[in-house]
N, C-alpha and C positions, 0 to 999 in steps of 0.2 A: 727360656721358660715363658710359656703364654700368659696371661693375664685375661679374667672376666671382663669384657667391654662396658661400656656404659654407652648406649643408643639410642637417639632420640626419633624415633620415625612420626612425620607428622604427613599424616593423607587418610585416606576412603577406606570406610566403613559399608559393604554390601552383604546381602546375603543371593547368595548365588541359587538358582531355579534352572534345574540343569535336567537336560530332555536328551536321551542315548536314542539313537535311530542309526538304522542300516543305511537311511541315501537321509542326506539334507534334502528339506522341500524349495521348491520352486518357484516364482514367482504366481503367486495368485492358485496355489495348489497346495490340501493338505495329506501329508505320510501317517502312515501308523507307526509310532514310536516306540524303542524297547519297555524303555526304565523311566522315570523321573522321578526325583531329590530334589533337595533343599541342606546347602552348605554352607558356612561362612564362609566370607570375601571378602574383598575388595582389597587391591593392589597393596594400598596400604596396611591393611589386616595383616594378607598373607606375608610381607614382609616384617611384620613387626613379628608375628606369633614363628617364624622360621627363625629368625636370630633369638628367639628367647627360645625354643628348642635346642639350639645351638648353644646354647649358655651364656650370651649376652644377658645385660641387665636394661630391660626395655622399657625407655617412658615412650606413650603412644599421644601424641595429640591429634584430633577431630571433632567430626561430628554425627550423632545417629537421629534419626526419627524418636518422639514419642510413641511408638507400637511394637508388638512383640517382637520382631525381626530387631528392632533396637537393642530393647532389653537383651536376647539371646545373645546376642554379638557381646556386648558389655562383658555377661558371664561368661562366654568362650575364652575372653579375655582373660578373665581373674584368672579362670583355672589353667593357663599355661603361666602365669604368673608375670602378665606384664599391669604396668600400672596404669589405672584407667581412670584416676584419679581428674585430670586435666581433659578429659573427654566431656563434649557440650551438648547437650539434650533439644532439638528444637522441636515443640509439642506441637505444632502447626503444620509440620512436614513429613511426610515419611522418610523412611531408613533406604537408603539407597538400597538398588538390585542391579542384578548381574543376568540376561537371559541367555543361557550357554544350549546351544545344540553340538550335540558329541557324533558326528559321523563316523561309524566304527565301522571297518572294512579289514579284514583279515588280521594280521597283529597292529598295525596301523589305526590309529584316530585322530582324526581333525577336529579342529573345535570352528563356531563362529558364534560370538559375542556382541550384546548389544548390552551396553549399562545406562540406567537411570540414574541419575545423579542422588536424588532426592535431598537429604540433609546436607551431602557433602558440599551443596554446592553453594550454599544458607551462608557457611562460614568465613568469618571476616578476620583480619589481620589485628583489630584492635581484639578479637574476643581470646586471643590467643596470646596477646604483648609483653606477657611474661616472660615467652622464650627469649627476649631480647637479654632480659636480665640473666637470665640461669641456663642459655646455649652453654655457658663455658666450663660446665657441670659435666657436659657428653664428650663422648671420645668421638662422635659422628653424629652428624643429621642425614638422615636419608627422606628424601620426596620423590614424589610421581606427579601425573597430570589427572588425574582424578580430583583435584582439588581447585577453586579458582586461580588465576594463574597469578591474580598480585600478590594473596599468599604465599604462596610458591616464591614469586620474589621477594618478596619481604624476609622470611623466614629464613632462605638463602642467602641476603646481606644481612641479617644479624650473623648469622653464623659465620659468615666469611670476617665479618670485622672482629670477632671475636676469636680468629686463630682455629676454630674448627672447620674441621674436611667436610664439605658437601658430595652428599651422592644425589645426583637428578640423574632417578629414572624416565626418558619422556615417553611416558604411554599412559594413553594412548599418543602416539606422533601429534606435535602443534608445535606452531613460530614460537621461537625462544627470542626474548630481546637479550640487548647487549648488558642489561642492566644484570640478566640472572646466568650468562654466560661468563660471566665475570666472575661472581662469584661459586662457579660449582667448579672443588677439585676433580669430580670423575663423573661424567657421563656416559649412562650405560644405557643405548637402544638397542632393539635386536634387530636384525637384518633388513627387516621391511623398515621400522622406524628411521634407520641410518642412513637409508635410500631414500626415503622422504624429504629428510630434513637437508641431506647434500644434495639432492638432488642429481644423485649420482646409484647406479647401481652395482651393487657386489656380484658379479659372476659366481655359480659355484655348478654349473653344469658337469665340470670334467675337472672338477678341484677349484679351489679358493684363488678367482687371480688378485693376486696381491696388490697388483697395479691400481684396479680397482679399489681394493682396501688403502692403500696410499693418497688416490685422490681421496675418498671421502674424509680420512683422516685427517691429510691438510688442509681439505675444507676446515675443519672446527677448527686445527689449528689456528690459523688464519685468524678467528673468531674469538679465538681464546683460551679453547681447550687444552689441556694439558696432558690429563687422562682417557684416553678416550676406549669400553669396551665396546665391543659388540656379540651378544651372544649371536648363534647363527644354527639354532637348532643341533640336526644333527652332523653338521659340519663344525660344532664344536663352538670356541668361540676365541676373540683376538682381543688384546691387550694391546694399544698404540702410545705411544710415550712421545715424548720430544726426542726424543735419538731414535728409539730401534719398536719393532712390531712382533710381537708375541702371540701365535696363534696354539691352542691348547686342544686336541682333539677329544671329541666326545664321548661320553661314558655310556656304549652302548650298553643296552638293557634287553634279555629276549623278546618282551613286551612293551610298547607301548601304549598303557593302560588309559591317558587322561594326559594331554599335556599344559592345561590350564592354567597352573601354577611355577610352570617347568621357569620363566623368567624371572619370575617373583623371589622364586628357590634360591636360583643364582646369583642375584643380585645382595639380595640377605646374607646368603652365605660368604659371598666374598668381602663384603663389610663385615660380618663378624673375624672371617678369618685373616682381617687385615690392619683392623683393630686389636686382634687379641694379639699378634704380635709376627705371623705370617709374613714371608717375604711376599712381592707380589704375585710370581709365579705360585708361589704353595697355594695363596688365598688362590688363584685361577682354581688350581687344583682341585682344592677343597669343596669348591663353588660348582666344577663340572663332576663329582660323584655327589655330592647332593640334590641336587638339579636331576641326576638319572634317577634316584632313587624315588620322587619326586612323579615325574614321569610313568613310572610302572604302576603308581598306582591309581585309582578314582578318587575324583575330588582332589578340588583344589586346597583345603588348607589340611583335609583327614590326610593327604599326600605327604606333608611337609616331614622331614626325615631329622629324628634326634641326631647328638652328637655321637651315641655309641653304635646307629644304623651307618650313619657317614663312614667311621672311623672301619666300621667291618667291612665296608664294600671298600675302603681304600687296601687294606690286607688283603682281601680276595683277588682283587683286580693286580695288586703286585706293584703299588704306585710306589717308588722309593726315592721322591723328589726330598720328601723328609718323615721323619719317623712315626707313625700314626699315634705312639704311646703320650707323643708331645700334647692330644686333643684332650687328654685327661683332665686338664686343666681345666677345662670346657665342662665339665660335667655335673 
């Protein structure tokens, strides 16, 4: 029987400014563009508001600007029902942003992203020092690199000393010390980030070489890692353990609409469905039909897929790793 999680996600607050065009422009050259929106973001966001879709019980900590991008983000919040209670207001800064160009080319789209930090970056480790006290309240902490990185450590060894599971998502890609390798039970980059940071590349020209995926893994091993995912677009993505490597193929989708969020998705999703009580493989599972679902559509957080869209693309698709009627729990 699953159980509703209790998740703590502490990271970035943005509001995403997102420009569709048929070619990305060039150096020193400007395109006529399709469309342009305005969405809530930021890594952080989209992970917290994707686990409380999921039916997680979300506290969020950060930080937003004093201006309306602030404010909206705040109430996007209420109304998926995470708590924003512990969220810090700096009137001096703006609300972080996200500049997304969406190169749409047949059913394919690329994205390329540049973020302003703004508020997120304001935040300090003493404005937040309660989590020391009340980490052992969550069933998980989830972080990204959106945020400054002593944070990020800090908030990672409270929560290691205190028995709870660390997720560090690193993205954007940046040096990790040994002080916050230490404490994260799972680290989840996607394919470019894992290549970064090992300094090793994953082949996937003519299939997944594994060999590949072995050295990057023992890289973190080596380092500390324990868990180690990588998503890998639409070659799916791999679960590395201390004994054996777990690769889960992708949940193609006739369309790819937007795939902005398509990490953010996965990552959320597989902390909820690992938390709630998911064996690892299920939570993979669960994490790679949310994530397509995810995918097909625009916009990053209007993207992010409930429990009852997951649970139907799992029956469609014919997944029988375990029973879909189990996500009811979730709801």
């Amino acid at each position: 029987m699953l159980k509703k999680p209790k998740i703590l996600v502490v990271g970035s607050f943005n509001m995403d400014l997102i420009a569709s065009t048929e070619r990305a422009p060039g150096s020193g050259e400007t395109v006529i563009g399709r469309k342009f929106r305005t969405a809530p973001g930021g890594k952080g966001f989209n992970q917290a508001v994707q686990c409380a879709r999921l039916g997680a019980e979300v506290t969020m900590a950060g930080k937003v600007g004093g201006d309306d991008f602030g404010k909206a983000l705040l109430q996007e919040a209420k109304g998926v029902g995470i708590d924003v209670s512990r969220v810090l207001t700096d009137p001096d800064e703006a609300t972080g942003v996200a500049l997304i160009i969406l190169e749409e080319k047949g059913n394919t789209t690329q994205n390329r992203i540049t973020v302003c930090p703004g508020a997120n970056f304001t935040i300090t480790s003493e404005e937040i020092d309660w989590i020391r006290t009340e980490v052992g309240h969550y069933d998980m902490v989830i972080m990204q690199f959106e945020l400054p990185m002593g944070v990020v450590e800090d908030v990672a060894e409270w929560a290691h000393e205190a028995g709870v599971p660390v997720m560090i998502n690193p993205a954007p890609a940046a040096p990790m010390s040994e002080r916050l390798l230490r404490s994260a039970t799972f680290l989840s980059p996607n394919e470019h980030e894992a290549a970064i940071l090992a300094g090793h590349e994953i082949r996937v020209e003519d299939g997944i070489h594994f060999d590949d995926v072995e050295m990057v893994a023992d890289h973190f091993r080596k380092l500390g890692v324990k868990n180690l995912i990588i998503t890998m677009g639409e070659n799916g993505a791999i679960a590395a353990g201390e004994k054996e490597i777990h690769h889960t193929q992708c949940v193609r989708m006739p369309k790819v609409a937007d795939p902005t969020a398509a990490g953010d998705s996965f990552v959320a999703a597989f902390c909820t469905g690992l938390t709630a009580g998911l064996a690892d493989g299920e939570a993979l599972a669960f994490a790679s039909h949310a994530a397509a679902i995810t995918v097909s559509r625009m916009g990053a957080m209007p993207s992010l897929p409930t429990t009852s869209e997951v649970q139907a693309l799992i029956r469609e698709r014919g997944y029988n790793g375990f029973d879909p009627a189990l996500l009811d729990a979730l709801k």
